[in-house]
N, C-alpha and C positions, 0 to 999 in steps of 0.2 A: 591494573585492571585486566581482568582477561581478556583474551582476544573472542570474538564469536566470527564465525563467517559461515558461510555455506548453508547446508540444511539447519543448524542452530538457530541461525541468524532469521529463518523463513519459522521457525517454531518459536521462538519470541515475540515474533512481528505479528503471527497468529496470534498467541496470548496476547497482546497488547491490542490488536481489533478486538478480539471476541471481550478484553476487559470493557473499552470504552463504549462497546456495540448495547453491554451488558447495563451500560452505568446512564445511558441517556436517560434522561427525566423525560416522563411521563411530557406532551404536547411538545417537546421541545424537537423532533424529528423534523419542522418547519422549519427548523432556524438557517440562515445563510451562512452558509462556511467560507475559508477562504478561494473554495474553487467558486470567483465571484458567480456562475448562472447555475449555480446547482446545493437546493438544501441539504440537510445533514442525512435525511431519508435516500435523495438522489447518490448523494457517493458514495452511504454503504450501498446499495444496488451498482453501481458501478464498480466498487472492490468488490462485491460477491462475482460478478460476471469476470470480473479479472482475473479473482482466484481461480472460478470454477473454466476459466480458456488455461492458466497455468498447471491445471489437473488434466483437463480432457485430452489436452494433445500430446502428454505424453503414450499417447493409445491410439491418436489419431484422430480423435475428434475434435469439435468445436461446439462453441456458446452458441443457441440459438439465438442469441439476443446481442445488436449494437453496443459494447461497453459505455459507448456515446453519445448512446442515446439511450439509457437504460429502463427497460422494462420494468414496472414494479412487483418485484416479485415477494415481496417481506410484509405482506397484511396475513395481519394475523401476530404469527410470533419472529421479530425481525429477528434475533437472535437464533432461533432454534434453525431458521432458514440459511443462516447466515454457517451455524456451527458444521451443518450436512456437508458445504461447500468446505469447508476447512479442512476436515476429519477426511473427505475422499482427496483433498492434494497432499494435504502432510502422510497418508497412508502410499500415495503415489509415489513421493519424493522419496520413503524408506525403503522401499523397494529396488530403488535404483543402485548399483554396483559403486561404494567409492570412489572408485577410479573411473567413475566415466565422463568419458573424455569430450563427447558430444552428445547433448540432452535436449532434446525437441522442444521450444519453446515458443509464446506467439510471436517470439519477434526474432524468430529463426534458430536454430542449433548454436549453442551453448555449452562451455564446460560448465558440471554440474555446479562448483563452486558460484559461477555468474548464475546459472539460469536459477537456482535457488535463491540468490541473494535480491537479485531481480524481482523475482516474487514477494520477496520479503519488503525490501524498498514501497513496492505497491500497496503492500495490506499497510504496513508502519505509518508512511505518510497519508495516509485517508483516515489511520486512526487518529493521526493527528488531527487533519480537518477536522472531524467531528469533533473530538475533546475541547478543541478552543473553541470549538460553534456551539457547544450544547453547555459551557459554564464549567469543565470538569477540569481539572487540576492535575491532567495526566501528563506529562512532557513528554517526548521522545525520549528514552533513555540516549546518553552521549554513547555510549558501548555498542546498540548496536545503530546507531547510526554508523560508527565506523565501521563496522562489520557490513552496511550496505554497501560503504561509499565507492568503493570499486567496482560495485558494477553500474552505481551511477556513474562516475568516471566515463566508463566504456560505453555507455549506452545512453545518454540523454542527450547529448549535445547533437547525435545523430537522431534521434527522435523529435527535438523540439525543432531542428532545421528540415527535416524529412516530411513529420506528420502535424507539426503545430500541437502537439501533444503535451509541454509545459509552457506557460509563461517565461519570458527570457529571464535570466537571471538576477538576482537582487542583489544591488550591493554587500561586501560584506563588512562589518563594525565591529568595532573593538570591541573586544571582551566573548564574542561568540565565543558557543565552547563547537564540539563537532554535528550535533544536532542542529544547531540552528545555523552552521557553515550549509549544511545536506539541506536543512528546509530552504534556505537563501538558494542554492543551486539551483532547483529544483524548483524556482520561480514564486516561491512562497516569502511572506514576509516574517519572520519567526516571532514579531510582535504582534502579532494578529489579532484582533480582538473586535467581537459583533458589531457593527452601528447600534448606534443609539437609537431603541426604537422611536 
């Protein structure tokens, strides 16, 4: 299996939101995901705002809007809304020099390899949220979960002790492959699946 990491790894993750953002059933943006106080509508608005803080500050800007409280900003066409915010960080991240050593990110200066794969981790697992909230049959691929998992490594444990930012982590069971080890980490249950209305 190839390796992916770095910007690869944030242009998958891309693809992989804008697929399942693309694939939600018509009324189904209601449904509850596994982030228990937030429907499938509220996370993609909270990964648009995460992407679009992972684009803006490499320029020095920031998101007018609480990732955490997220503004709705996706009436009308959530997709089309969603791809704007995509298209201006993946143009942002190509920009940047391979070798660069420190990359401005929301959660401080980054080798480009973390502060991409960071990005990546965000958009990947909220596509996941959604997919298992809205019925859809998309996994995380196990490839680039790996290709995240180093910057989760480096950066959640300090984020969920810091900002209360993930759920603590969920044991792990036999037979996970690397996907659902990263969803387990990362306070997610990899079996997840809606309540029974």
């Amino acid at each position: 299996m190839a390796e992916i990491q770095g910007v690869e790894a944030l242009t998958r993750s891309h693809d992989y939101l804008r697929e399942v953002a693309t694939a939600v059933p018509e009324g189904a943006w209601a449904a509850p995901t596994p982030c228990s106080a937030w429907t499938a509508r509220q996370v993609l608005n909270h990964a648009r705002i995460d992407q679009r803080a992972f684009g803006l500050v490499l320029t020095g800007g920031r998101p007018d809007s609480d990732p955490f409280q997220p503004a709705d900003a996706l009436a009308g066409d959530p997709v089309a809304e969603l791809d704007k915010v995509l298209a201006s960080v993946a143009d942002g991240y190509a920009q940047l020099p391979a070798e660069a050593d420190q990359v401005p990110t929301p959660l401080g200066p980054l080798p480009l390899a973390f502060a991409a794969a960071a990005a990546a981790m965000d958009a990947a697992v909220h596509a996941w949220d959604i997919a298992v909230a809205t019925g859809q049959n998309r996994p995380l691929p196990d490839d680039l979960a790996e290709g995240i998992r180093p910057a989760a490594d480096r950066l959640v444990n300090h984020l969920r002790d810091a900002y209360q930012v993930f759920a603590p982590a969920e044991p792990l069971r036999e037979g996970y492959g690397s996907a659902e080890a990263l969803l387990a980490f990362l306070g997610r249950d990899p079996r997840w699946t809606p309540p029974a209305a």
